[in-house]
Each structure stands twice: as structure tokens, then as C-alpha cells.
C-alpha positions in Angstrom: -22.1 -82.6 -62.7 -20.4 -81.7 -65.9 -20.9 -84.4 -68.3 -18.2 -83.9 -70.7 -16.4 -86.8 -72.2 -12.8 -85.7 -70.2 -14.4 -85.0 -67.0 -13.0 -87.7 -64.3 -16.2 -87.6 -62.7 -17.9 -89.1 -65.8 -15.6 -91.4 -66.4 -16.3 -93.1 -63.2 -20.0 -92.1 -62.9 -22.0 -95.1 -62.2 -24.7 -93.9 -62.4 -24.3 -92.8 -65.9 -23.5 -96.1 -67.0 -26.7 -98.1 -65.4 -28.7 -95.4 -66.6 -27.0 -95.9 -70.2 -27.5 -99.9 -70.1 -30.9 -99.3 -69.4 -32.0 -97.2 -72.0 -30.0 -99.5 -74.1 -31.8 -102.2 -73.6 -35.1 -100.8 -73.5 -34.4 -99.2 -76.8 -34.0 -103.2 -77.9 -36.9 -104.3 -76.2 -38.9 -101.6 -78.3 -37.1 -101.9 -81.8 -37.3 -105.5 -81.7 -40.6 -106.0 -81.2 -42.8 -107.3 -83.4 -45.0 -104.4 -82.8 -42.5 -101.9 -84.4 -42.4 -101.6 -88.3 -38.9 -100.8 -88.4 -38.2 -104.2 -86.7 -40.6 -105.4 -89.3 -39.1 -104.1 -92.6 -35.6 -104.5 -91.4 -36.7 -108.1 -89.8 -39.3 -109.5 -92.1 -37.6 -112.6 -92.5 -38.3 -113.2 -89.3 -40.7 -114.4 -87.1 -41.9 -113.3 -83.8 -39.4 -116.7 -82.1 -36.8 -115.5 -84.1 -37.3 -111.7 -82.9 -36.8 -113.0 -79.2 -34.0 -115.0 -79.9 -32.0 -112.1 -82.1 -33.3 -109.8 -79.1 -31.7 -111.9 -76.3 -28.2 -111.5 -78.9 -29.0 -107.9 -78.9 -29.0 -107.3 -74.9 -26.2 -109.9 -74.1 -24.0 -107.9 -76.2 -25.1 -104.9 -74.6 -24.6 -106.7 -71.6 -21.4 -107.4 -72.1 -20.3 -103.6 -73.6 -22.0 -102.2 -70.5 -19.9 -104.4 -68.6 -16.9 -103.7 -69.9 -17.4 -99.6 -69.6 -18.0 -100.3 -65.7 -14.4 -102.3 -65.6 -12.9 -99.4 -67.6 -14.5 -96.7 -65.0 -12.7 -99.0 -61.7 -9.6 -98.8 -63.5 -10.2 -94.8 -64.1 -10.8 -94.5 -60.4 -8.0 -96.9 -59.0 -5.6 -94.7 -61.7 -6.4 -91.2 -60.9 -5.9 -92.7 -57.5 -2.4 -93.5 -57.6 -1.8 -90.2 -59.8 -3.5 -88.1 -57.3 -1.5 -89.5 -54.0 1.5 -89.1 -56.1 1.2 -86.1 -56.8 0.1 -84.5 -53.3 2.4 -86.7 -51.4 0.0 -88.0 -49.0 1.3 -89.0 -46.2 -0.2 -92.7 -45.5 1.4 -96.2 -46.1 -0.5 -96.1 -49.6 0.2 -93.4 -51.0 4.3 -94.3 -49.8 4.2 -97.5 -51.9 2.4 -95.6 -54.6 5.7 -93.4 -54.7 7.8 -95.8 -54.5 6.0 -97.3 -57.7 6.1 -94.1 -59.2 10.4 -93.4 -58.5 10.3 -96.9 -60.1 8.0 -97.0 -63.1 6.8 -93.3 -63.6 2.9 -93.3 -64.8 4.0 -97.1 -66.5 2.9 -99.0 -63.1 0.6 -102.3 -64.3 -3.4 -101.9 -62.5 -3.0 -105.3 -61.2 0.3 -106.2 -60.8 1.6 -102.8 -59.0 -1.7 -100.4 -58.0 -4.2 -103.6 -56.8 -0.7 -105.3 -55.3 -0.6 -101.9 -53.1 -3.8 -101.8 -52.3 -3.9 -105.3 -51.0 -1.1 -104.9 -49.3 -1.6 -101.3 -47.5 -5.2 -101.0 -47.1 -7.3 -101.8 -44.0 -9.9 -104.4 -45.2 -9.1 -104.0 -48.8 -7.7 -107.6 -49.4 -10.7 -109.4 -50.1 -12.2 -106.8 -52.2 -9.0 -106.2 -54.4 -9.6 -109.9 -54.9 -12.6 -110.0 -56.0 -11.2 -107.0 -58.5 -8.3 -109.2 -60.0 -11.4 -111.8 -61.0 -13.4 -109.2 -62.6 -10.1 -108.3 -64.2 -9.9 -111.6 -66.1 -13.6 -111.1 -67.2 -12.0 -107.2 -68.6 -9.1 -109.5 -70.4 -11.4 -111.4 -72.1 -14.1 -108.8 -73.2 -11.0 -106.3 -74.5 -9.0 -108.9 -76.1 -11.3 -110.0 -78.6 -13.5 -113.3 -76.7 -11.8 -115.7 -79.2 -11.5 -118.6 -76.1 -13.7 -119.6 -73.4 -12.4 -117.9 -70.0 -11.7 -119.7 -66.9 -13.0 -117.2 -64.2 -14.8 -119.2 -61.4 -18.0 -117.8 -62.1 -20.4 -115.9 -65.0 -20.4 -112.0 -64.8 -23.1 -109.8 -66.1 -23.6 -106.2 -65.9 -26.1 -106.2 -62.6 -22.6 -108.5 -61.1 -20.2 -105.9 -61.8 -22.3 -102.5 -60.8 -22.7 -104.2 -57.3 -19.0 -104.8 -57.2 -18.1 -101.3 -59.2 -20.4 -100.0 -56.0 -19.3 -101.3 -53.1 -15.6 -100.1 -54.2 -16.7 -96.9 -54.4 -18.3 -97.2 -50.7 -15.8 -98.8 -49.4 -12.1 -98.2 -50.6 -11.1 -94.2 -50.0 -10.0 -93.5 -53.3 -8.7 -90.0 -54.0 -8.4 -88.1 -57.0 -11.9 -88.3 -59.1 -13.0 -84.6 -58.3 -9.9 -83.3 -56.5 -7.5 -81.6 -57.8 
């Protein structure tokens, strides 16, 4: 797979990500150790409780950047999904309200109000998932848009949260347009 940073298929690659959060916080694990000098001489104030406590910081916030890339790679996939059954004129009830958007709005249609709306309503089986999406979606807001209140979202995301979900879109809903042309 070509890796480069405007290939589609990276930008949706989950794999890539998990395998990025991972090293990540390994990498944290090991440089915040008490066992490694530069966590020493950059650290010395601290001791070995205050290491695990600035170490939990550490891999939250990674938690929470590795989060937000995964959101960012659904909304790739669900966008290059609407350009892609634009653009070929599929024939399905999809890819009609996606056209209908598109006579509307052009490329300016909203993720959630217009593409997840469509989805929702012209998808086999999609409602509950696209649901689950617009939740996950808050968690996004909140992450982008600088965390400066506490969100109201029904329940706490992490990264290992959203991969499942990130996955089981993937599986599940037949979105076009991430290695076709």
C-alpha cells in the first residue's frame, strides 16, 4: 500500500493508526521510566509516583490525539464516499440523495447533517450504526474545538472505543471511493 500522506487509502488506514497509537505509547512507557536517563535528567524533579502520574498525562493525551485521527479517517471515508457516487452516478437510492445534495450544495454538504442524514435514511441496516456515528461526532466537536467545557455525550470514549466502531463501519457500510477511481 502506498503510504504517502495524500493517498486515500492512508488516510483511512486503520491499521496505520493502531499501529501508530501503539508505538506511541510504548515510546512513553519507555521514556518515562525511571529506568531511562533521559526521563531522569529531563525529570529529576521527580519521583518514580510522580513519573506514573505525568505518564498516565502522557498516554491520555495520546489517547485522545489517536482518537481524534480515527474520527478524522470516518469522515475521509464517508467524504470520498459521497464524492465518488457523485461522480460515477451510481445508480442506487444513495448515491440519488447524494446527487441531489450535490445539485444543491456542490462539495459544501455538512458530514452529519446531509451525508450521515443520507445514510440513515437510504441504507439497509445503517440507522443504528450512523447513530452511533453522530455520538462519536460530539466526542470529534469536542476534541477539535479546543476541550474548554465538559461534553455531554452519554458515555466516555477512548481510542480502543472508537477503532471498534471505526471497524465495524468499515465491515459493514459499502463505502465507495477509498481505492477506486
Amino acid at each position: 500500500m502506498d503510504e504517502s500522506p495524500g493517498n486515500p487509502s492512508r488516510l483511512t488506514s486503520l491499521e496505520w493508526a493502531a499501529q501508530y497509537h501503539n508505538d506511541a505509547v510504548e515510546s512513553f512507557n519507555h521514556y518515562l521510566s525511571v529506568f531511562s536517563p533521559k526521563s531522569l535528567s529531563r525529570f529529576d524533579v521527580f519521583s518514580g509516583p510522580m513519573l506514573d502520574v505525568g505518564l498516565a498525562d502522557y498516554i491520555k493525551e495520546t489517547d485522545l490525539r489517536s482518537s481524534l485521527d480515527l474520527l478524522t479517517k470516518i469522515e475521509a471515508a464517508f467524504q470520498l464516499d459521497y464524492q465518488f457516487r457523485c461522480r460515477k452516478r451510481l445508480k442506487d437510492d444513495l448515491s440519488r440523495a447524494f446527487r441531489a445534495l450535490y445539485k444543491q450544495d456542490q462539495r459544501y454538504v455538512s458530514l452529519e447533517k446531509d451525508i450521515l442524514d443520507a445514510w440513515s435514511s437510504h441504507a439497509s441496516g445503517a440507522h443504528q450504526l450512523i447513530g452511533e456515528l453522530r455520538s462519536a461526532f460530539k466526542f470529534r466537536h469536542w476534541l477539535a474545538h479546543g476541550r474548554y467545557w465538559t461534553p455531554k455525550l452519554g458515555r466516555e470514549y477512548d481510542f480502543q472505543l472508537l477503532y471498534i466502531l471505526a471497524l465495524t463501519v468499515f465491515e459493514n457500510l459499502p463505502l465507495r471511493g477509498m481505492n477506486e477511481n
